[in-house]
matplotlib code that plots the C-alpha trace (Angstrom):
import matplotlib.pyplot as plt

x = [-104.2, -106.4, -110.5, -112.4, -115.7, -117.1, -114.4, -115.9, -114.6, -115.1, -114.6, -113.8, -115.3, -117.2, -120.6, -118.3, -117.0, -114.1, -115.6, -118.8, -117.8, -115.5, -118.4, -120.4, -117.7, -116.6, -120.4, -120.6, -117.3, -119.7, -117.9, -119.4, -119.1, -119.4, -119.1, -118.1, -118.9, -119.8, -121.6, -120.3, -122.1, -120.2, -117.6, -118.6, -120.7, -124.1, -126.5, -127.7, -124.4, -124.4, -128.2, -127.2, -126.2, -128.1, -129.6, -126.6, -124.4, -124.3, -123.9, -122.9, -122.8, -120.3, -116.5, -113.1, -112.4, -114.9, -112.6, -115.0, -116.7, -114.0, -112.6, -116.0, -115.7, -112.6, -113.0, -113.2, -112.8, -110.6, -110.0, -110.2, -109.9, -109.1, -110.8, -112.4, -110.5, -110.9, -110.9, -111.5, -108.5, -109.8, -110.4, -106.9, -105.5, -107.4, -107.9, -105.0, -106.5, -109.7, -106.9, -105.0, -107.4, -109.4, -106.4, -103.4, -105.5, -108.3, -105.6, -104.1, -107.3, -107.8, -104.3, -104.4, -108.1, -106.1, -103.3, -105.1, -108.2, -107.3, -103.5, -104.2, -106.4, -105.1, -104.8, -105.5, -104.8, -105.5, -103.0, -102.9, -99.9, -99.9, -97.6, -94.5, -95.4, -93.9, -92.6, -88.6, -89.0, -91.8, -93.1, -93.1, -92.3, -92.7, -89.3, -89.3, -88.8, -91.7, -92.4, -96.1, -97.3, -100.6, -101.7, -104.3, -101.1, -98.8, -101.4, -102.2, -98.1, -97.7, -100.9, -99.2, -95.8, -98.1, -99.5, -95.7, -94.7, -97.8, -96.8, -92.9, -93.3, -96.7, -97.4, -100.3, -100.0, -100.8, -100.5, -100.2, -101.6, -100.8, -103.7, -103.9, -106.7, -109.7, -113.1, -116.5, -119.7, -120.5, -118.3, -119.9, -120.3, -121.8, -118.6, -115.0, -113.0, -111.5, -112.3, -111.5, -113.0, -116.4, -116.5, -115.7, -118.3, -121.0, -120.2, -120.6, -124.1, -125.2, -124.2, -121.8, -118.5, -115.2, -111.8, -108.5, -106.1, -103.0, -102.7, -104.3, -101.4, -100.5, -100.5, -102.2, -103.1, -106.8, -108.1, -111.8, -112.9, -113.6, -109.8, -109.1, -111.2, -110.0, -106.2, -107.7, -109.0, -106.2, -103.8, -105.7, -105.7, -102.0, -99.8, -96.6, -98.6, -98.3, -95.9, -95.2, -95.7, -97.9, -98.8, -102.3, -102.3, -101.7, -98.7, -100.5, -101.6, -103.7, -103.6, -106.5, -107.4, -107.8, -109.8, -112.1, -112.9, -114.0, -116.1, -117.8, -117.7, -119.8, -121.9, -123.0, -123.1, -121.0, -118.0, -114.3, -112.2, -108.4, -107.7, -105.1, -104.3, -105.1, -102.5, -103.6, -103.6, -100.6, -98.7, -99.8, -99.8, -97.0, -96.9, -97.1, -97.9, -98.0, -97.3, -95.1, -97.2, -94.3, -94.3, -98.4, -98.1, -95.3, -97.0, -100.3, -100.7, -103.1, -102.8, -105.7, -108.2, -110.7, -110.1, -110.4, -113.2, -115.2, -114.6, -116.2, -119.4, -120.0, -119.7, -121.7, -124.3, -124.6, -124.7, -127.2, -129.8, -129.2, -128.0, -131.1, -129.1, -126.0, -126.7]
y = [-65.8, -66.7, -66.6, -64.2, -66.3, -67.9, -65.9, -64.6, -60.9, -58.0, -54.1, -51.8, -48.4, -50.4, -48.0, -44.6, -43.8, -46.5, -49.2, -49.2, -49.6, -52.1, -54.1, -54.2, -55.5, -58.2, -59.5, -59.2, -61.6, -64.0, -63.2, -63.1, -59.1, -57.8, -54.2, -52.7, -48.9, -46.3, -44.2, -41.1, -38.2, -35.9, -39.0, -40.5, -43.5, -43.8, -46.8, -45.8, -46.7, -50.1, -49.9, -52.4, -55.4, -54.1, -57.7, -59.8, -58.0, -58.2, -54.4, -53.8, -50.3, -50.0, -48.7, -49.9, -48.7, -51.3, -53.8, -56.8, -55.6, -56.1, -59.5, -61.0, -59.7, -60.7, -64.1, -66.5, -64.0, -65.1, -61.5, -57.5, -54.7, -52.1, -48.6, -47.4, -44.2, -39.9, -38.7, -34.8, -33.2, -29.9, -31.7, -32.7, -29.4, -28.3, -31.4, -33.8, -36.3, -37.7, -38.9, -40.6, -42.3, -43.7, -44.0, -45.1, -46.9, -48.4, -50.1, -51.4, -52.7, -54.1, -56.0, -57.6, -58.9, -60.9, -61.4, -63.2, -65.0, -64.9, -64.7, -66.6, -63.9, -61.9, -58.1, -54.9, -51.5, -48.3, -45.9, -42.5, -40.7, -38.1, -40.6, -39.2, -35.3, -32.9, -35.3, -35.4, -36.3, -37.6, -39.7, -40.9, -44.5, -46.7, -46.2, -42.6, -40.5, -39.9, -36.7, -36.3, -33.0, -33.2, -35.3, -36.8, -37.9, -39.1, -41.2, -43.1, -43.7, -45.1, -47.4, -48.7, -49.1, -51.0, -53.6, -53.8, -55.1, -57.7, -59.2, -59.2, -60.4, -62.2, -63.2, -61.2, -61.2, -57.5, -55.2, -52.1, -49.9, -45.5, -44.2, -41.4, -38.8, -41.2, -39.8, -41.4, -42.4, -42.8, -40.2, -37.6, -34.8, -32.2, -30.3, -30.0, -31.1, -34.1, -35.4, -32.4, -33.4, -34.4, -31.3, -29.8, -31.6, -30.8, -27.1, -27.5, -29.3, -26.6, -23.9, -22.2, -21.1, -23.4, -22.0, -23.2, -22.5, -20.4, -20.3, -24.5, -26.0, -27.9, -31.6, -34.6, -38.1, -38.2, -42.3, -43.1, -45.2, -48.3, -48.7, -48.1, -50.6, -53.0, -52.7, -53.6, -56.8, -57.5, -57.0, -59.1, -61.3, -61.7, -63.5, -62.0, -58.2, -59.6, -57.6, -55.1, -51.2, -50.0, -47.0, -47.2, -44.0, -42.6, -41.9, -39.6, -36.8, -33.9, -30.5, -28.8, -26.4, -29.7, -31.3, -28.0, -27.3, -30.9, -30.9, -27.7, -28.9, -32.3, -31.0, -28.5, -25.5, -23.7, -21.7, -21.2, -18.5, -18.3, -17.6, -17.4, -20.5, -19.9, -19.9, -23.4, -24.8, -23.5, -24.9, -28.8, -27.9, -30.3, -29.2, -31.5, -35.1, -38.4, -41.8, -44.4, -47.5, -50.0, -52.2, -53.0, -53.4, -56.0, -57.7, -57.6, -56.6, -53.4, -49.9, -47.4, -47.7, -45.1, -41.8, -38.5, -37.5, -41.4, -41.0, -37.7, -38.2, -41.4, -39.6, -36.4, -38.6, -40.8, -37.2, -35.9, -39.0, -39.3, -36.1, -36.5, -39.0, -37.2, -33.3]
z = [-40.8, -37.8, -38.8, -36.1, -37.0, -34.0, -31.8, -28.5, -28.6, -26.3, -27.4, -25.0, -25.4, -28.1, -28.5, -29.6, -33.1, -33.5, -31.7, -33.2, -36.7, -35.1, -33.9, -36.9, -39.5, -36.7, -36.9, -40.4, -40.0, -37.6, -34.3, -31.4, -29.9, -26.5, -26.0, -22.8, -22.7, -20.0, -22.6, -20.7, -22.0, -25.0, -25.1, -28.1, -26.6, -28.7, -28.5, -32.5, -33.6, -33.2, -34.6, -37.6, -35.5, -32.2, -31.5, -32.6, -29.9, -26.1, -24.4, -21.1, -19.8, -17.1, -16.8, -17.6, -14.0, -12.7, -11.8, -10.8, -14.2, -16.6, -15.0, -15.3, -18.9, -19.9, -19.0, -21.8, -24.5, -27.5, -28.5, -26.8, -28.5, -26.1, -27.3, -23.9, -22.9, -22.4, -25.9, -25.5, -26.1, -24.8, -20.9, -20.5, -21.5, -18.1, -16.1, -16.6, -13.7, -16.3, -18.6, -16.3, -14.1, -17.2, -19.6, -17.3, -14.5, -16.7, -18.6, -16.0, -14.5, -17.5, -18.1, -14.6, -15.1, -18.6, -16.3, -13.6, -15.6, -19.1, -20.2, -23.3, -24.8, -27.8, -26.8, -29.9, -28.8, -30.7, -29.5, -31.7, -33.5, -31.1, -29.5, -31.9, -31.1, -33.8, -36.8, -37.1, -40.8, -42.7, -42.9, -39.5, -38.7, -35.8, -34.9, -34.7, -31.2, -29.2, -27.6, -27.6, -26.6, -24.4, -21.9, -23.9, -25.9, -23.0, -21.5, -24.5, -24.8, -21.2, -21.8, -24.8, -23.0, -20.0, -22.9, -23.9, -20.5, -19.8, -23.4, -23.1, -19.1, -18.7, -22.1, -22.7, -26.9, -28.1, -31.0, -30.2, -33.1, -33.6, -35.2, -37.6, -38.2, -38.7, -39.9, -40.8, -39.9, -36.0, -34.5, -31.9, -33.4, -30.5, -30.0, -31.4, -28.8, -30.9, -34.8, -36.8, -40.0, -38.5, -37.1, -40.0, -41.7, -39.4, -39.4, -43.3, -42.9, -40.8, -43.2, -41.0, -41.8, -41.0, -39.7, -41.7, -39.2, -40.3, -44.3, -44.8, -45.9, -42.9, -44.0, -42.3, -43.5, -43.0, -43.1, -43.6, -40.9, -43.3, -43.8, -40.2, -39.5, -41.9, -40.8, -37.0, -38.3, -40.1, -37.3, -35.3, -37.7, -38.2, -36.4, -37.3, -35.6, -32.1, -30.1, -32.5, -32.9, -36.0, -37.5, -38.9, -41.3, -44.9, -46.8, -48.9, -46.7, -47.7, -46.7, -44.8, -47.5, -49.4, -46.7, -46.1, -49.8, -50.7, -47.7, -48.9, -52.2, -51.7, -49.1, -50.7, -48.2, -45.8, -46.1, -44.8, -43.4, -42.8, -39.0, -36.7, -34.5, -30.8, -28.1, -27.3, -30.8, -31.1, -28.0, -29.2, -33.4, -34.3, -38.1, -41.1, -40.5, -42.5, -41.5, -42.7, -43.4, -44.2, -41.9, -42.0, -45.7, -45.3, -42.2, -43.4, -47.0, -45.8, -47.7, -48.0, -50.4, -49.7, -51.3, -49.5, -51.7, -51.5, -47.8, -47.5, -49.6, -47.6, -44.2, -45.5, -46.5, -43.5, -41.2, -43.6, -43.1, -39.4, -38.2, -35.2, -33.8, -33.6, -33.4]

ax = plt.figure().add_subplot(projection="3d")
ax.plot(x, y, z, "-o")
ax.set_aspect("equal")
plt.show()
């Protein structure tokens, strides 16, 4: 298992939700983190996040688009984990062009800059399982058929298909990683265009009532941020991860009445009500998820260890002592 301490690392998209808890549990490991965000406003990007290890990383606000940026960056870095992308769902359901320019063009910006001045370094993506689109059978493995069903979705696919090129034909070495439904500290939480359960929390802080799509019992496999994290690491970490496809999710999903009642439940306030989903919702809805974690358990040993309910009271409670910072 390679040791990150010491290992000059850059984050992409390393101040928003993902990357920031990223960045603090790879200085608590003793690398050394630079964190390359554009802090675009209502993205995610948010300078408190890192506050923990604020002066034991190095920040530099620019773009992934900026290409004499990132090959300046890239050079010399051991590791990248490649984060930086348009996240709101919502925008690419009315302007494809954010999605692809930042998505499909920043990761090929970024590829070439390892291509031309750093083809040793060692490459993490975190794609998302909207890559497989509606599940043929559950749960969903890496090998299943993917027909994602937004742009949002598609553009995270052909980036990972781009990273599967530069390491089969330049020798990039990547791991291309499928996220599930990851919640936790850190993660915006001004609007509802992406991170349902945050949003769902915050509605619940603020005493407000929650919609539960349809009748709730749509399944998903909701993963604290902590193990998300972890499995990042440990991918990185692994040798036998490098040009391979993995799902980062739960095989034990919940369903969101489950989800919405423990929210209310440990926050103590708000409420829920059963509503139609809108024509939208229902155009990309692609029913009951879960995801097959076989093959990061074999490669790596990983499996989730944060309960539902741990998860929630730790993200309730982080909201409820900073919610200035994120409201």
């Amino acid at each position: 298992m390679y040791s990150l301490k010491k290992k000059r690392i850059l984050i992409t998209g390393g101040l928003g939700f993902i990357g920031s808890n990223l960045a603090i549990a790879l200085v608590k490991k003793g690398a050394e983190v630079t964190i390359l965000d554009n802090l675009t406003p209502n993205q995610g990007g948010n300078l408190f996040n890192i506050e923990p290890v604020k002066d034991k990383v190095d920040i530099h606000v620019s773009d992934i688009r900026d290409r004499l940026a990132v090959e300046q960056l890239v050079k010399e870095k051991e590791y990248i984990f490649h984060l930086a992308r348009q996240t709101d769902h919502i925008l690419s359901l009315t302007d494809p062009f954010p999605d692809i320019d930042i998505n499909v063009r920043g990761t090929a910006i970024l590829l070439e800059a390892c291509k031309k001045y750093n083809p040793r370094v060692r490459l993490i993506y975190t794609g998302t399982r909207g890559q497989y689109g509606k599940a043929v059978k559950l749960p969903v493995s890496e090998d299943a058929p993917t027909n994602p069903r937004g742009i949002y979705e598609i553009t995270n696919l052909t980036a990972e298909k781009m990273i599967q090129v530069y390491h089969d034909v330049h020798g990039i070495q990547s791991v291309m990683l499928r996220l599930t439904n990851i919640y936790g500290p850190r993660s915006q939480m001004k609007h509802n265009h992406y991170g349902v359960v945050n949003w769902f929390i915050r509605l619940a802080l603020d005493n407000e009532t929650i919609p539960v799509y349809g009748d709730g019992k749509l399944k998903r496999d909701f993963l604290s941020i902590d193990d998300a994290v972890r499995a990042i690491i440990l991918c990185a970490q692994t040798k036998a991860c490098f040009g391979e496809i993995i799902n980062v999710g739960n095989d034990k999903p919940d369903t969101f009445l489950t989800l919405v009642k423990s929210i209310i439940r440990i926050a103590g306030k708000g409420r829920f009500i059963f509503t139609p989903f809108s024509p939208e919702r229902a155009s990309q809805e692609p029913g009951d998820f879960a995801s097959d974690i076989t093959k990061i358990k074999r490669l790596t040993g990983w499996k989730p260890n944060v309960s539902l309910a741990k998860g929630l009271a730790e993200t309730i409670a982080y909201y409820k002592k900073y919610t200035k910072y994120y409201w």
